[in-house]
Every structure is written in structure tokens, then in C-alpha cells.
C-alpha positions in Angstrom: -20.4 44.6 -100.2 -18.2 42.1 -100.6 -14.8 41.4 -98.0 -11.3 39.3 -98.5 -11.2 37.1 -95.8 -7.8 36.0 -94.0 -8.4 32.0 -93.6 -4.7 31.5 -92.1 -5.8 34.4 -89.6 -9.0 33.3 -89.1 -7.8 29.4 -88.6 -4.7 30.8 -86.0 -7.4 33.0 -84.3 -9.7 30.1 -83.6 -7.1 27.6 -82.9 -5.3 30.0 -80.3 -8.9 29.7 -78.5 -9.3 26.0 -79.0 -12.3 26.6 -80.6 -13.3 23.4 -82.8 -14.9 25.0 -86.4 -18.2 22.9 -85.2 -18.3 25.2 -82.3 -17.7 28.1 -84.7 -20.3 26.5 -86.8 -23.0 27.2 -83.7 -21.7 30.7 -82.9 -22.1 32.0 -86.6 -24.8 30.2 -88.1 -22.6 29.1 -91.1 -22.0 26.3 -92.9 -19.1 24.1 -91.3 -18.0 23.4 -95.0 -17.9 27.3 -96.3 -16.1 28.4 -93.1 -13.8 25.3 -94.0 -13.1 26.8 -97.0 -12.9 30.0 -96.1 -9.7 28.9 -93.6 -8.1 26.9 -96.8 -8.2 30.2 -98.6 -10.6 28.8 -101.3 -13.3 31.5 -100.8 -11.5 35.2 -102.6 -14.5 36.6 -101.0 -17.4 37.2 -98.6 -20.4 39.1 -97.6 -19.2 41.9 -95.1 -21.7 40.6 -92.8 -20.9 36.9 -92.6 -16.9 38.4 -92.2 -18.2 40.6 -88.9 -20.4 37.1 -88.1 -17.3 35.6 -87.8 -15.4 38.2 -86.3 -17.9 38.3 -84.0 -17.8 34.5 -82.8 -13.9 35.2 -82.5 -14.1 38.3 -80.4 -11.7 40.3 -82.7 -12.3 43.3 -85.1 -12.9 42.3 -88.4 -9.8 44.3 -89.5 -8.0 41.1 -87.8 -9.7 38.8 -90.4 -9.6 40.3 -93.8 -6.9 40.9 -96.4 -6.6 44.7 -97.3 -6.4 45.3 -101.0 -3.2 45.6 -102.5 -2.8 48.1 -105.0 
């Protein structure tokens, strides 16, 4: 299953911890350059799981870092 994920939100979220993306890098087990591009909106979207990885690293519901689908 596949996720939108909210760069801007995710980027605000980690910046409002002062978390560099290397240390979000170590947290998640991602790539520093797909969670870069995932924050400059150029990934439409994601595994669910690597979205809750992130979440996860961040402390916040996952809710709080995806886009819902606009119909």
C-alpha cells in the first residue's frame, strides 16, 4: 500500500526538533537522498511502512505526515 507524504510537514516537523536529515537518516534507516526528496515534494508517493518509519523517528502519527486524497 502506497502513502502521499507531506514533505513541507515532514521538513517543519523535523526542523521544529532540530533534527539534521543525517540524524533522520540513522533513526529510519533511509536513504538521506530519498528522504531529501521526499521533503522537496519530488516523491507523489511511498510505502505505508517507510511513511510510519518516518513518523516514527518524528514522534508524530503518521496522519501528521501524509496528504489525504482529495476527491
Amino acid at each position: 500500500m502506497s502513502v502521499k507524504p507531506d514533505g513541507p510537514a515532514i521538513r517543519r516537523i523535523r526542523r521544529a526538533q532540530m533534527m539534521s536529515l543525517r540524524s533522520l537518516q540513522a533513526l529510519t534507516g533511509l536513504n538521506r537522498g530519498y528522504l531529501s526528496r521526499i521533503e522537496r515534494g519530488l516523491i507523489h508517493e511511498s510505502a505505508d511502512q517507510r511513511v510510519r518509519t518516518i513518523a516514527n523517528a518524528l514522534q508524530v502519527k503518521p496522519a501528521a505526515i501524509t496528504q489525504e486524497e482529495k476527491t
